[in-house]
C-alpha positions in Angstrom: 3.8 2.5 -7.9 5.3 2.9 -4.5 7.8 5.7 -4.0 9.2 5.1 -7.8 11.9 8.5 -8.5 10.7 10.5 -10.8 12.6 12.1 -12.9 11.8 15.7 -11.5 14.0 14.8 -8.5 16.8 13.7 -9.8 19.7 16.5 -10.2 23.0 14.5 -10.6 21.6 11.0 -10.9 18.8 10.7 -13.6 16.3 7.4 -14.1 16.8 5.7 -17.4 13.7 3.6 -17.7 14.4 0.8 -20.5 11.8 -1.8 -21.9 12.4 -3.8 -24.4 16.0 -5.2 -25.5 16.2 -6.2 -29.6 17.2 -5.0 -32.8 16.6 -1.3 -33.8 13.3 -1.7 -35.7 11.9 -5.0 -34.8 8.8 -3.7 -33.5 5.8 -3.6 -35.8 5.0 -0.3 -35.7 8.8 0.4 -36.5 9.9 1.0 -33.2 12.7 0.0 -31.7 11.3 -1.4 -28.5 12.8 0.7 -26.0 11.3 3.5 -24.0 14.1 5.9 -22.4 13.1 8.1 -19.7 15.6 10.4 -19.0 19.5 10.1 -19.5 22.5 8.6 -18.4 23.4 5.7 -15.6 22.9 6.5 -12.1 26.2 7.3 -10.0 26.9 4.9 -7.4 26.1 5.9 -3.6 26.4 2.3 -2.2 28.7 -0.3 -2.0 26.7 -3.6 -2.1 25.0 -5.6 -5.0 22.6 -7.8 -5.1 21.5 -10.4 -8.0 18.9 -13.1 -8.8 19.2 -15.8 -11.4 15.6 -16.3 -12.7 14.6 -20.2 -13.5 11.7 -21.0 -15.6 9.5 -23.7 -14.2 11.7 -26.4 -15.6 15.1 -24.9 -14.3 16.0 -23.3 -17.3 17.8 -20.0 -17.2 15.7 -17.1 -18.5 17.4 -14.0 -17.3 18.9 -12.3 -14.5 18.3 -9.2 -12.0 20.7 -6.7 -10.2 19.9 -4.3 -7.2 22.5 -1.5 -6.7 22.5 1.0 -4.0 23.0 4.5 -6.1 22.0 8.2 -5.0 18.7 8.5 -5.0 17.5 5.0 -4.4 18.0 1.3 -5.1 18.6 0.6 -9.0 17.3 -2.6 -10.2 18.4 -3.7 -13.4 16.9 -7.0 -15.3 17.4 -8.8 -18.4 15.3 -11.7 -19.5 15.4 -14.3 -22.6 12.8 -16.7 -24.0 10.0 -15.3 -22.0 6.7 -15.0 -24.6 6.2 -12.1 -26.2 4.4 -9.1 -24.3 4.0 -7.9 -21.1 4.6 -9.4 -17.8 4.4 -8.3 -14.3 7.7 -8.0 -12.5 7.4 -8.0 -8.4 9.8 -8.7 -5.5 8.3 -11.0 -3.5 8.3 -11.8 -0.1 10.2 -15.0 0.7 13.6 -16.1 -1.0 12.4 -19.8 -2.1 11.7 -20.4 -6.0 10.3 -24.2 -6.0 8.2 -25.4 -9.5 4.9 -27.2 -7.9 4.9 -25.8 -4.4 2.7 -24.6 -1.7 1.7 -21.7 -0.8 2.8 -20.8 2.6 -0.3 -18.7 3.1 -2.5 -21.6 2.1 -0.3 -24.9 2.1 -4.0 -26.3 -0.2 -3.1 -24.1 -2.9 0.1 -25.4 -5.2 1.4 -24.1 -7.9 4.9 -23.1 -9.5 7.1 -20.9 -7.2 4.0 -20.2 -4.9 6.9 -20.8 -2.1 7.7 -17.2 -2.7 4.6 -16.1 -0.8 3.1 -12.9 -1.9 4.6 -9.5 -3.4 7.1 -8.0 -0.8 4.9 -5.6 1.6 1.9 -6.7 0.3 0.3 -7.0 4.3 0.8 -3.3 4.5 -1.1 -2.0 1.2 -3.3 -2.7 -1.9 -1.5 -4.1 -5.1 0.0 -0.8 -6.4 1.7 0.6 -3.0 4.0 -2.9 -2.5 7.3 -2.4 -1.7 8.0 -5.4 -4.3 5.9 -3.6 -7.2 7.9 -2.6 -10.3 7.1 -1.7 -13.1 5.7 -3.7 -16.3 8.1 -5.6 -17.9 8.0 -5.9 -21.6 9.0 -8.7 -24.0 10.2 -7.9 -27.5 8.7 -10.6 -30.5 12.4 -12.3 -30.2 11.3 -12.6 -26.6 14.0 -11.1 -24.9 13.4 -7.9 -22.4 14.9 -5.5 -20.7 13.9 -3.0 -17.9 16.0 -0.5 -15.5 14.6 1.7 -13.2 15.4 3.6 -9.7 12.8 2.8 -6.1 13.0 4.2 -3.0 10.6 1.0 -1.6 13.3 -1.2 -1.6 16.8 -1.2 0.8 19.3 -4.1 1.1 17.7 -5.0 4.5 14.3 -5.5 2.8 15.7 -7.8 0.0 17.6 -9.5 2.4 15.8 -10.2 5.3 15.1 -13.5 7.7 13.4 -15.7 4.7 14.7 -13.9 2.1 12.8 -12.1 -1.1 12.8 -13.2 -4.8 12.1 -11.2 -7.8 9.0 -12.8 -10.0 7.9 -12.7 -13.7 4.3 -13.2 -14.5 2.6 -14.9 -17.7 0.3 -11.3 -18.4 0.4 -8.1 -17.7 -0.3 -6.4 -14.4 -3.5 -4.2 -13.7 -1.7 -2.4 -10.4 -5.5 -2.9 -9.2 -6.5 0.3 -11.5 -10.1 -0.7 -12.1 -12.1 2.3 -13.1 -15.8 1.8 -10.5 -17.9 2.2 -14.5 -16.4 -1.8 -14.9 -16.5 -2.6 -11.1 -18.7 -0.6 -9.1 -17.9 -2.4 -5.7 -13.8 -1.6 -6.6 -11.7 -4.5 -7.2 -11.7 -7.5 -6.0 -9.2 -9.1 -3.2 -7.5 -10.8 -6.1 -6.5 -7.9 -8.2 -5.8 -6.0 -5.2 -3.0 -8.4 -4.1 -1.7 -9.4 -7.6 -3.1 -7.3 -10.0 -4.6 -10.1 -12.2 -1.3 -10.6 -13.8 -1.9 -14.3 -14.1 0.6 -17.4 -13.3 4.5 -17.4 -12.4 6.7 -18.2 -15.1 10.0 -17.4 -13.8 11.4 -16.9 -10.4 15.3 -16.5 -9.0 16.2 -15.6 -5.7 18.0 -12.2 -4.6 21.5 -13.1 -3.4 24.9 -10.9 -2.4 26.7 -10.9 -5.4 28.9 -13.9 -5.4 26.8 -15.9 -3.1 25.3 -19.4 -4.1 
């Protein structure tokens, strides 16, 4: 993951890494479904937010994402409802357009829903794994809702909110972050999992927008 803060490194400001919003002991091994890395909420060291509104394929609403300047980094923040149950990968990616059936703007031949988005956010500049737009795996309870904060130092307001834009992407499975060991593919992975990480179709998409905006 690119330039994720780890925990280490945080002295006033710590990373609470969440996954997984439900009842307390909805999880078949009796968990509860979340994960916390360290404790408390980050203090503030910006002043602007950022949000996306995440559409299924159909245009229903299926959760929503916050970006916050803090110390340390830019907090992102998502929640997410009616998703399958599971794991999903979560990117930023590169253009701000989230349109059901569209083209690719790599490759206008290949359609698909919300290939308008183009690519993870910095994928031209590494594998699948050092993207700006990687996050972390985001995980769906068996009620199918989700929920995931954590702290980057990848992303700044002026990425998010460039020229054309970014959006912030859910995927139907769960992403690989292109860590094939060579004893299952000698030759290293291939250019698919190293720009995607295999995690399979998009199922949600919502643009990132100053808070307000829209």
């Amino acid at each position: 993951m690119p330039r994720l803060v780890p925990t280490s490194l945080l002295s006033v400001a710590v990373l609470t890494l969440v996954v997984g919003c439900g009842g307390a002991g909805n999880e078949p091994d009796g968990s509860t479904g979340e994960a916390t890395a360290a404790g408390a909420e980050q203090s503030g060291a910006g002043t602007e937010e950022l949000t996306a509104t995440l559409l299924d394929p159909g245009g229903t609403e299926v959760g929503t994402v916050t970006f916050a300047e803090v110390e340390g980094g830019m907090q992102v923040s998502a929640d997410v409802t009616g998703l399958a149950p599971g794991f999903h990968g979560f990117h930023v990616h590169a253009i701000g357009r989230c349109e059901p059936d569209s083209a690719s703007p790599s490759d206008p031949s290949m359609t698909g829903d919300f290939l308008s988005a183009g690519g993870h956010l910095g994928a031209g500049d590494a594998d699948h794994g050092e993207h700006m737009g990687d996050l972390p795996t985001l995980y769906v309870t068996g009620s199918g809702t989700g929920s995931l904060t954590v702290v980057t130092q990848a992303l700044t307001v002026a990425d998010l909110t460039d020229a054309d834009g970014s959006a912030v992407m859910v995927h139907a499975g769960r992403d690989d972050y292109a860590n094939i060991p060579e004893r299952y593919a000698p030759g290293g992975p291939d250019e698919v999992t190293r720009s995607t990480g295999d995690a399979g179709g998009r199922i949600a998409c919502g643009p990132v927008e100053r808070s307000g905006q829209g």
